[in-house]
C-alpha positions in Angstrom: -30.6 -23.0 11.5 -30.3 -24.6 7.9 -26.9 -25.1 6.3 -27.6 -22.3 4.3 -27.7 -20.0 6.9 -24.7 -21.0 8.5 -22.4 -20.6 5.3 -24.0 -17.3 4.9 -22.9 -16.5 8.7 -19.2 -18.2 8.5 -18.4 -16.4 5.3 -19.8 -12.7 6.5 -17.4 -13.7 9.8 -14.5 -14.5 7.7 -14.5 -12.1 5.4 -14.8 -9.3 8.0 -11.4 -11.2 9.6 -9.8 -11.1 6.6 -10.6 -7.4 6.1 -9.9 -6.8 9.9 -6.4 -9.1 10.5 -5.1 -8.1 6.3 -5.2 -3.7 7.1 -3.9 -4.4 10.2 -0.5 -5.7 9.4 0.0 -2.9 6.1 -1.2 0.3 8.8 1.5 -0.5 10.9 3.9 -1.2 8.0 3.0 2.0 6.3 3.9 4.0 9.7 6.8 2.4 10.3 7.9 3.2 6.5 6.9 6.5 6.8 8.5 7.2 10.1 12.5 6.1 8.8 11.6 7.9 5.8 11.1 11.4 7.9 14.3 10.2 9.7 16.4 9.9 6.6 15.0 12.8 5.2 15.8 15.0 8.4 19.1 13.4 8.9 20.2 13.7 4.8 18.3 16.1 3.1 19.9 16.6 -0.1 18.3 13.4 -0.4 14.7 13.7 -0.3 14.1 13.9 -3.4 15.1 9.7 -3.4 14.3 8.9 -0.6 10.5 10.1 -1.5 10.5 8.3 -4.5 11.9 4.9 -3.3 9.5 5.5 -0.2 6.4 5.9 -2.4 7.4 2.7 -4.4 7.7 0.5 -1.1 4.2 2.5 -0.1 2.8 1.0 -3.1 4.1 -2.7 -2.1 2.8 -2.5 1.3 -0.4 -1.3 0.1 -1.2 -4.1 -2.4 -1.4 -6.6 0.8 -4.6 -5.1 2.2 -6.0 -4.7 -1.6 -5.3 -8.6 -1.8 -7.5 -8.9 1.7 -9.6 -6.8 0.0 -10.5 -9.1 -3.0 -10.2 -12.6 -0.7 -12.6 -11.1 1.1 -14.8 -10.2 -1.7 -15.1 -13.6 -2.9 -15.6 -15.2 0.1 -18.5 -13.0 0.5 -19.7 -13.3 -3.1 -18.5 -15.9 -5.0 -18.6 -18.7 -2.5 -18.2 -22.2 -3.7 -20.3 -23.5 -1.2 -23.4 -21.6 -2.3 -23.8 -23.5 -5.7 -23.1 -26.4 -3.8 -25.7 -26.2 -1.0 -28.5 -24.6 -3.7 -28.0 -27.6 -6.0 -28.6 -30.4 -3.0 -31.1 -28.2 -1.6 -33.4 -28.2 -4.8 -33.1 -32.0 -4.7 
C-alpha cells in the first residue's frame, strides 16, 4: 500500500469514530433529558409549559455536540492536511 492509501484509510476510520463515539454520548443525554422532563411534568404540571421550554433549550445544547462530530468528521474526510502534503512530495 502507498502512503496515499493509507491516509485515505485512517481518515475514512476516524471520521466514522468520530461520527460513531460523538452521537453516542448526545443519544443518551437527550433520553436522559427527556426522561426528568416527563417526570417533572407528571409530578408538576402547571408547569409544563417551562419546563418544555427550558427542556427544548438544553435539547438544543446537547444537540450541537454531535453537529460538532459532525463537521470534525467532515474535515477529516475532506479537507485533510495531509492530502496536500503527500500530493506535493509525491509529484516530486
Amino acid at each position: 500500500m502507498d502512503s496515499i492509501t493509507i491516509i485515505a484509510l485512517v481518515s475514512i476510520v476516524v471520521g466514522g469514530l468520530t461520527m460513531a463515539i460523538g452521537s453516542i454520548a448526545p443519544a443518551l443525554g437527550e433520553a436522559i433529558a427527556l426522561s426528568k422532563a416527563l417526570t417533572a411534568i407528571a409530578q408538576q404540571p402547571d408547569e409544563a409549559n417551562t419546563i418544555i421550554r427550558t427542556l427544548f433549550v438544553g435539547l438544543a445544547m446537547i444537540e450541537s455536540l454531535a453537529i460538532f462530530c459532525l463537521v470534525i468528521a467532515i474535515v477529516i474526510l475532506f479537507t485533510n492536511p495531509f492530502w496536500e502534503y503527500l500530493i506535493s512530495h509525491a509529484v516530486k
